[in-house]
Backbone bond lengths (Angstrom), bond angles and torsions (degrees), N, CA, C in turn:
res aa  C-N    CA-C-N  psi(-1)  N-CA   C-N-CA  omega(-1)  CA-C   N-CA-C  phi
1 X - - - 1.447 - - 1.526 108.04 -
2 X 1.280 119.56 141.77 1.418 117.61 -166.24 1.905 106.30 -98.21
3 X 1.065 126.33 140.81 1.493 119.66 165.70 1.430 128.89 -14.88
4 X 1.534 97.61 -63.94 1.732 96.41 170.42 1.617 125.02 -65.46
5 X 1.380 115.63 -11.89 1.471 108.87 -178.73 1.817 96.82 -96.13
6 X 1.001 104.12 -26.21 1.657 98.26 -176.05 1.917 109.04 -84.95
7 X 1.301 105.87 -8.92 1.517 89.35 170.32 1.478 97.14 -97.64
8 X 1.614 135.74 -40.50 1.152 136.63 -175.17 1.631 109.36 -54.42
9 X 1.320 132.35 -15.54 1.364 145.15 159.57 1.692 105.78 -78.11
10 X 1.301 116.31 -58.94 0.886 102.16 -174.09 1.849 122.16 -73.32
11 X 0.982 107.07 -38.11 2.134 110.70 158.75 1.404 112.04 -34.79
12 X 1.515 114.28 -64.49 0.980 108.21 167.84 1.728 142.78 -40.03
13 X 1.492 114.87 -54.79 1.391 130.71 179.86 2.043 91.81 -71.27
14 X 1.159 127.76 -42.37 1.144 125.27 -165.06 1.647 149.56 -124.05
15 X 1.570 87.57 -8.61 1.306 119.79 165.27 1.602 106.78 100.39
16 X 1.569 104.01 -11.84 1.596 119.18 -146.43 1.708 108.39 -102.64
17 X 1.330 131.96 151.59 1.800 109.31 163.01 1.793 101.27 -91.36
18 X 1.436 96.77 153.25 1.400 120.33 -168.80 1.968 99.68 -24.89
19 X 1.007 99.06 -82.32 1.824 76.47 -177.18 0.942 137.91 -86.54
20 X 1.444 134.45 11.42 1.904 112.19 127.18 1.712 118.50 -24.16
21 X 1.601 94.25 -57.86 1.514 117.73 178.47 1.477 107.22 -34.94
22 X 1.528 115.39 -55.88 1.521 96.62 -164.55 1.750 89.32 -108.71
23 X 0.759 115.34 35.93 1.965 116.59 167.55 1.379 103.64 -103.50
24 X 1.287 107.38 -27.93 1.647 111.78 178.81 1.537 113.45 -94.16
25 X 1.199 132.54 -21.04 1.299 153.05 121.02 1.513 104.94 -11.53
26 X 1.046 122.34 -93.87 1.277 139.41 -157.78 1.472 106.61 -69.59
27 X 1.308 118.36 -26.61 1.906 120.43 171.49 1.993 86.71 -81.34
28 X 0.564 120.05 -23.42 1.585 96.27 -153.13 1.933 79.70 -87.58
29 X 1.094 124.00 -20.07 1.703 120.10 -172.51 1.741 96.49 -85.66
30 X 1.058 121.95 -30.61 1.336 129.69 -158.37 1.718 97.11 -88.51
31 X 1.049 123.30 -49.31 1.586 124.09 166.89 1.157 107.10 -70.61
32 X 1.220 146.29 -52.47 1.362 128.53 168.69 1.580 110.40 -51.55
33 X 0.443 157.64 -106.68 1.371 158.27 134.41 2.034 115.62 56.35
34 X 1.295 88.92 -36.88 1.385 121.79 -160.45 1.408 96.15 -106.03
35 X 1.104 133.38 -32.02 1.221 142.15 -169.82 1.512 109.88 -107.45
36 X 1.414 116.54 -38.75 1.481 108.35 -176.21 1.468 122.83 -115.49
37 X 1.166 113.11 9.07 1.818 144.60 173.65 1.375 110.94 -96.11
38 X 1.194 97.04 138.84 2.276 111.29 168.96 1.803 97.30 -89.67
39 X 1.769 107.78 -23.20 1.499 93.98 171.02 1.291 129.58 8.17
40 X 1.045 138.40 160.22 1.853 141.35 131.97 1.185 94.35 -83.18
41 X 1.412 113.46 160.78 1.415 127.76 175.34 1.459 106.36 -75.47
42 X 1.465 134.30 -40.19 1.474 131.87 149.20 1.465 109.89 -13.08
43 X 1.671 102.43 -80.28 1.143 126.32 175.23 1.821 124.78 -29.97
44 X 0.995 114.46 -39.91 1.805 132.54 -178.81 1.692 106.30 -102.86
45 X 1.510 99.51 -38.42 1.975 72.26 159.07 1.471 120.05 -93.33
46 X 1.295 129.70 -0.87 1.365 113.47 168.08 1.868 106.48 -73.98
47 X 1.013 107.67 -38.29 1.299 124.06 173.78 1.379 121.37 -39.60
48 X 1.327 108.64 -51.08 1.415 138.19 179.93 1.940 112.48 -69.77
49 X 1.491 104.24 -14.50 1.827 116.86 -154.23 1.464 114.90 68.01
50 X 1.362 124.52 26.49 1.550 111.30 174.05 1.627 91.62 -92.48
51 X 1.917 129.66 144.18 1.132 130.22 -143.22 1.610 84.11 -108.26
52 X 1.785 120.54 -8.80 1.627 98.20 -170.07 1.833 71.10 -163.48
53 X 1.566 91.38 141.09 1.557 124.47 -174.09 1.733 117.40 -54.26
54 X 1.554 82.94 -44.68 1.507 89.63 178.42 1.605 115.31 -80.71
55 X 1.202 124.16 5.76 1.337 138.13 -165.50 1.715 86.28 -82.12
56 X 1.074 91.83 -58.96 2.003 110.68 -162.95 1.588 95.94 -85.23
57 X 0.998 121.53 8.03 1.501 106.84 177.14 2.034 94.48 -96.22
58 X 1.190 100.79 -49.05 1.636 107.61 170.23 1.241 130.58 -66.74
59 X 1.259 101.15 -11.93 2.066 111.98 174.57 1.419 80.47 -95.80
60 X 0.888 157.89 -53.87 1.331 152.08 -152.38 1.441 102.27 -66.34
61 X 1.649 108.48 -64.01 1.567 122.86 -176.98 1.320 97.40 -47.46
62 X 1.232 129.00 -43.20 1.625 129.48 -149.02 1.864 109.07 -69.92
63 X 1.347 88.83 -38.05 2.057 120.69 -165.63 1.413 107.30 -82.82
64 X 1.640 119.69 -51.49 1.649 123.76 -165.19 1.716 88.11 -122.99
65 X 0.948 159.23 -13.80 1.532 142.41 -173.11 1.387 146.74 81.92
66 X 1.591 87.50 -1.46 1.060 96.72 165.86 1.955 101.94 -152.31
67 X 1.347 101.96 -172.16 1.626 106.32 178.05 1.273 129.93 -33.56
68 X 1.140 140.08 -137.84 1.365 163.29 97.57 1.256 105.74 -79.59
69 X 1.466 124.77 -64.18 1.603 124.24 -176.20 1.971 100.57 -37.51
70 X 1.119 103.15 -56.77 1.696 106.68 -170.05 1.347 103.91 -74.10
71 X 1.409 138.80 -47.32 1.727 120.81 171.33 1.094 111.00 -41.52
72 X 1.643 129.46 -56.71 1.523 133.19 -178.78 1.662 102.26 -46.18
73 X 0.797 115.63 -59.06 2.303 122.58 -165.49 1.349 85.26 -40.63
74 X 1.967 116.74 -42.76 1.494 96.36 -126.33 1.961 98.53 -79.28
């Protein structure tokens, strides 16, 4: 499947191009995750394929606004 047919599928079903699509995907696994796991946060981004903790602590910060450490408290 070529780029343009897989975002033109994906606009369609979502309003979004293909990776928003799976960025929003991947936050909605990462808060669950975060929310329903004793995990370490280490633990859930290796899980996740992020290669270093603090990588996914800042994609995280960047996407929802705050931590992982602080989504979990909240």
């Amino acid at each position: 499947m070529s780029p343009q047919n897989l975002n033109a599928i994906c606009r369609k079903n979502s309003n979004n191009p293909h990776l928003k699509y799976w960025q929003n995907i991947l936050l909605v696994k990462q808060k669950d995750n975060c929310y329903t796991t004793e995990n370490s946060i280490s633990e859930i981004a290796f899980n996740l394929n992020f290669n270093d903790s603090s990588y996914f602590t800042k994609y995280f910060k960047r996407y929802v606004g705050i931590t992982p450490k602080s989504f979990r408290e909240m």
